[in-house]
C-alpha positions in Angstrom: 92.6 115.9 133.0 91.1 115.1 136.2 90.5 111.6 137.9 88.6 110.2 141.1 90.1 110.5 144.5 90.2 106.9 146.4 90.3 106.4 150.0 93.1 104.8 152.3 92.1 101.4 151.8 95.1 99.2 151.9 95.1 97.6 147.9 98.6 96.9 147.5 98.6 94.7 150.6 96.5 92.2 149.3 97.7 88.8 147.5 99.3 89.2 144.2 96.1 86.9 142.7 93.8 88.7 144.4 95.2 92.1 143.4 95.0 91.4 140.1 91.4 90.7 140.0 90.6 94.1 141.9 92.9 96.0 139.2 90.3 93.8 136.1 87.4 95.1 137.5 88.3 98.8 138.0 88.1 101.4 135.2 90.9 102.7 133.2 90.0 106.0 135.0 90.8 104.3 138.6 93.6 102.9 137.4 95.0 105.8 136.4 93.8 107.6 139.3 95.6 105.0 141.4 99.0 104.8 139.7 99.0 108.6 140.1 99.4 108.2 144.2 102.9 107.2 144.3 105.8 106.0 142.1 105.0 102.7 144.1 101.3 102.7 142.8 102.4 103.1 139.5 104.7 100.2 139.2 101.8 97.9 140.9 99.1 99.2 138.5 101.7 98.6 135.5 102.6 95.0 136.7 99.0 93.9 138.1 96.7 95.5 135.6 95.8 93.7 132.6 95.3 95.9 129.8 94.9 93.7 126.6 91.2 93.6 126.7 91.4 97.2 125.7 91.1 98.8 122.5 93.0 102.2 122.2 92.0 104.9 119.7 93.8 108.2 119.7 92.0 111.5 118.6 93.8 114.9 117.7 90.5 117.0 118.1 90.7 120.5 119.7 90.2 118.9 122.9 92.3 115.8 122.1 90.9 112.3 123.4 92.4 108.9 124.3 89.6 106.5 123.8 89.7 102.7 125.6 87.1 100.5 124.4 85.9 97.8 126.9 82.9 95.3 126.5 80.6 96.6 126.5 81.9 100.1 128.2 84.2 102.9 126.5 86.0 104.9 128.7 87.6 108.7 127.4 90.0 110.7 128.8 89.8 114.5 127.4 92.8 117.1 127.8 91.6 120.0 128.2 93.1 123.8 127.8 92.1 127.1 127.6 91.6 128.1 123.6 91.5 131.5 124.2 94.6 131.4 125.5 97.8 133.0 122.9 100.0 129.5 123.0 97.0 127.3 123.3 97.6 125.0 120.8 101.6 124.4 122.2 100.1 124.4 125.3 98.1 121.6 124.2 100.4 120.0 122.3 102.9 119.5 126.1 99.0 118.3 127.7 99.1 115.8 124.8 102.1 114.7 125.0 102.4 114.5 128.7 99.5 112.1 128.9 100.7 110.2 125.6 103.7 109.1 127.1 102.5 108.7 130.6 99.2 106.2 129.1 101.2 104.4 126.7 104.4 103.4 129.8 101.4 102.5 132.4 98.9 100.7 129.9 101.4 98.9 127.1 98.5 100.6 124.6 98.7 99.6 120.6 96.7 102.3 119.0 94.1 100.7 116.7 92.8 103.6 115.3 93.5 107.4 114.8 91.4 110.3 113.9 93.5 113.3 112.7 91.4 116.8 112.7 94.2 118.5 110.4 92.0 122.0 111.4 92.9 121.4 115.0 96.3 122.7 115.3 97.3 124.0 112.1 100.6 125.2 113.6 101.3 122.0 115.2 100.2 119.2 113.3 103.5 117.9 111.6 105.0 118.0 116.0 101.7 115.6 117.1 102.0 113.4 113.6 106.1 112.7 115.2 104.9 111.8 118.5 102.3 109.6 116.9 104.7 108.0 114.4 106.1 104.7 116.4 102.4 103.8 116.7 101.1 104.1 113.6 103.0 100.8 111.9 100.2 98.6 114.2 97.5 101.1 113.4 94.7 99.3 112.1 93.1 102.5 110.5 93.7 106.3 110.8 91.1 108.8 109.4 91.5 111.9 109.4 89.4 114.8 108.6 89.3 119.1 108.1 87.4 121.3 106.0 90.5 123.5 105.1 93.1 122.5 102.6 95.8 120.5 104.2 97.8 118.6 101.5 101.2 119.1 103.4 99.9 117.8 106.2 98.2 114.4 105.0 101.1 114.0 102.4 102.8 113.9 105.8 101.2 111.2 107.3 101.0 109.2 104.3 104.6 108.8 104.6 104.4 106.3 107.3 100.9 104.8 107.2 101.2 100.8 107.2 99.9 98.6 104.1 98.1 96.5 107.0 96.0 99.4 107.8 92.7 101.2 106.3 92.4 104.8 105.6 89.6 106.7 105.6 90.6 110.2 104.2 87.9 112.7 104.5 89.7 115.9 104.9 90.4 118.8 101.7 93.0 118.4 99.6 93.2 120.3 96.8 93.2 119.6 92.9 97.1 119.5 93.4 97.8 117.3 95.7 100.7 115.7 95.5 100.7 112.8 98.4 101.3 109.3 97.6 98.6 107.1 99.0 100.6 103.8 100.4 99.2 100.3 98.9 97.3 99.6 101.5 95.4 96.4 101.5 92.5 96.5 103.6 89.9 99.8 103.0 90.8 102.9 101.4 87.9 106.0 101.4 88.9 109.2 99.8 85.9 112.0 100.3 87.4 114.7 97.7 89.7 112.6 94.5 89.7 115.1 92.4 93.8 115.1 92.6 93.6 111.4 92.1 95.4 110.3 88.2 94.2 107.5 86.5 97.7 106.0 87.0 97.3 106.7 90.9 94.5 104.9 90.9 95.5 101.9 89.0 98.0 101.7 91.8 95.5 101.4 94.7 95.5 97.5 96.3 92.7 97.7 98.8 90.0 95.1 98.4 87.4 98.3 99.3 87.4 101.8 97.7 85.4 104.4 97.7 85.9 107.5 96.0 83.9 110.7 95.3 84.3 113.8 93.2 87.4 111.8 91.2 88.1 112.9 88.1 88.4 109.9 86.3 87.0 109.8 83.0 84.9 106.9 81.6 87.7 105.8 79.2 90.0 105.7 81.7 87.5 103.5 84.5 86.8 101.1 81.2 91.0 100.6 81.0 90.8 99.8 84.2 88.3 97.2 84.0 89.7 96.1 81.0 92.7 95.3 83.3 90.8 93.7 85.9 89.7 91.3 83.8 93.2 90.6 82.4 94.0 90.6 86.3 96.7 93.0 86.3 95.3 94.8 88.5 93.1 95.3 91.4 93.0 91.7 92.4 91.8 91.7 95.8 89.4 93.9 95.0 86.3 93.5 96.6 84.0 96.5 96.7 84.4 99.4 94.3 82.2 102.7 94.8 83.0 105.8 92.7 81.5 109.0 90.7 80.6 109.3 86.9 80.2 112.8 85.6 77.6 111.8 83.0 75.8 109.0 80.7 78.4 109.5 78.2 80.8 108.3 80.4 78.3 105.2 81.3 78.7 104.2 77.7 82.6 104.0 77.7 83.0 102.3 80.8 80.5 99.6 79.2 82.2 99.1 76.3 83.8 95.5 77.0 82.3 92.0 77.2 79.6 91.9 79.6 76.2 90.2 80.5 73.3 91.9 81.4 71.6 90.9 84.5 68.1 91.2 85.7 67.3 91.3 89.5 63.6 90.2 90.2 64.3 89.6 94.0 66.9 91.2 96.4 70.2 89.1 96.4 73.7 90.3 98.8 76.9 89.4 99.4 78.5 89.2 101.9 81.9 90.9 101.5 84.9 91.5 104.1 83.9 94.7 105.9 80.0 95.4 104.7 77.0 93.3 103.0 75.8 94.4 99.9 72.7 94.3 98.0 73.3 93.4 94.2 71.1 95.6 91.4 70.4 94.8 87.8 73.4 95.1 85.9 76.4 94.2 83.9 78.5 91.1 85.2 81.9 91.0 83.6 84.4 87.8 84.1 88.2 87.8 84.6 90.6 85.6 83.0 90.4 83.3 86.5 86.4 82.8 86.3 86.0 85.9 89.0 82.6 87.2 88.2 81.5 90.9 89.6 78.5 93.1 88.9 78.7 96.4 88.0 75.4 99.1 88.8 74.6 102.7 88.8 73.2 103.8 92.4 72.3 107.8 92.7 74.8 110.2 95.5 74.8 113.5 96.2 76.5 114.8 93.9 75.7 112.5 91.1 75.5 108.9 89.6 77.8 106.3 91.7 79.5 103.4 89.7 79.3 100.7 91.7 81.5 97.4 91.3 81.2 94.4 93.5 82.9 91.3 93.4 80.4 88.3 93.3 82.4 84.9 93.0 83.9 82.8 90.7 81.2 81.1 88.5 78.6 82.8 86.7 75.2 84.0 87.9 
């Protein structure tokens, strides 16, 4: 990690107020830079520099990043090592955790948001999931991703994700995977569900969900309307995206009391973390007078059941 050089200009001799306004308008990477001259520097940059008006997101790529989002600029600081090296993923792994520790004790960082590559370091993963771990009860979402099977690995982390926080898990897992997926309350996207049981799912609290290649057959998503309805479950639910395998299924998953609704002219709602436009449809009602539409929409791989909470009073 490299930073730029600064000249002999006397900074720390300047009045407290005024040093703190040079320290707000310099970059993270000066900063840094500067608290790297001396263990003076350091404790002046620590003291003077405000650093709440930075966002921090952490990513364990091949050539990890610490990410600090400013308005409007984003600064990146990128460790990089030699990968053709034999020990380049411990070696990477010290770079890491060298600049971790230094980052977090001169900036007072609370990580908003990891991104996990599980292919990254394959020998190391669980050894940068324990450094992470005091940070990830603030987390406000942690995604992580990998084309290669990794269930011990995101089993591991979903020990100690927070309810608070959103997950967005878009790496393999296989049809066995055995990791419990914490009731977290805010989003919750899962690329490949087809590990995911029907009573997993009913378990899930998060007012958005998205879900491809599940499993679930349309008996089972029809229980779990059915249960909705009776408000036993699901009852912050908000936005709910997720396969069918076929029209048969349609048919089962319909079987309850519903109205059909026409749309002439494009309607949305407005919902927590997207706007969405409502289709022609089934409208169902819970016990409370909560109303939500249900519609097919087409995906890759398929028809997409989509369920979204309207309000509570009939269209």
């Amino acid at each position: 990690m490299e930073f730029l050089n600064f000249g002999t200009f006397p900074l720390f001799r300047l009045p407290t107020v005024v040093l703190r306004e040079v320290l707000g308008i310099m970059t993270p990477i000066e900063n840094t830079n500067l608290s790297l001259a001396s263990s003076g520097a350091k404790t002046k940059v620590k003291l003077y520099w405000n650093t709440t008006k930075y966002l921090t997101e952490v990513q364990v790529l091949k050539q990890p990043l610490f990410v600090f989002y400013g308005k409007p600029t984003v600064w990146e600081y990128q460790i990089t090592t030699n990968q053709e090296e034999a020990d380049y993923e411990e070696e990477t792994l010290n770079e890491f955790k060298k600049w971790f520790t230094y980052l977090k004790e001169l900036m007072r960082f609370k990580i908003c948001h990891i991104l996990f590559d599980t292919d990254a370091f394959k020998n190391e993963n669980q050894s940068f999931i324990d450094l992470l771990k005091p940070e990830i009860q603030s987390l406000c979402s942690f995604t992580i991703v990998g084309d290669t099977e990794s269930d011990d690995d995101v089993a591991y982390i979903l020990k100690d994700l927070p309810k608070s926080g959103s997950l967005i898990l878009n790496s393999y897992l296989s049809a066995a995977f055995q990791g419990v997926i914490p009731p977290i309350t805010p989003q919750l996207h899962i690329a490949n569900g087809e590990w995911i049981t029907f009573s997993q799912f009913i378990e899930f609290r998060a007012a958005e969900i998205i879900i491809h290649r599940c499993k679930l057959k349309g008996i089972q998503l029809n229980e779990f309307l059915r249960k909705w309805m009776r408000m036993e479950s699901h009852r912050c639910l908000q936005n709910l995206s997720i396969n069918i395998s076929s029209t048969n299924d349609l048919q089962e998953i319909c079987n309850l009391s519903h109205k059909v609704v026409q749309q002439d002219t494009p309607q949305f709602v407005e919902l927590t973390f997207s706007r969405e436009e409502l289709k022609a449809g089934l409208e169902i009602q819970r016990h409370d007078g909560v109303t939500a539409r249900l519609f097919l929409t087409e995906g890759n791989s398929g028809s997409i059941l989509r369920m979204i909470v309207t309000g509570n009073t009939l269209i």
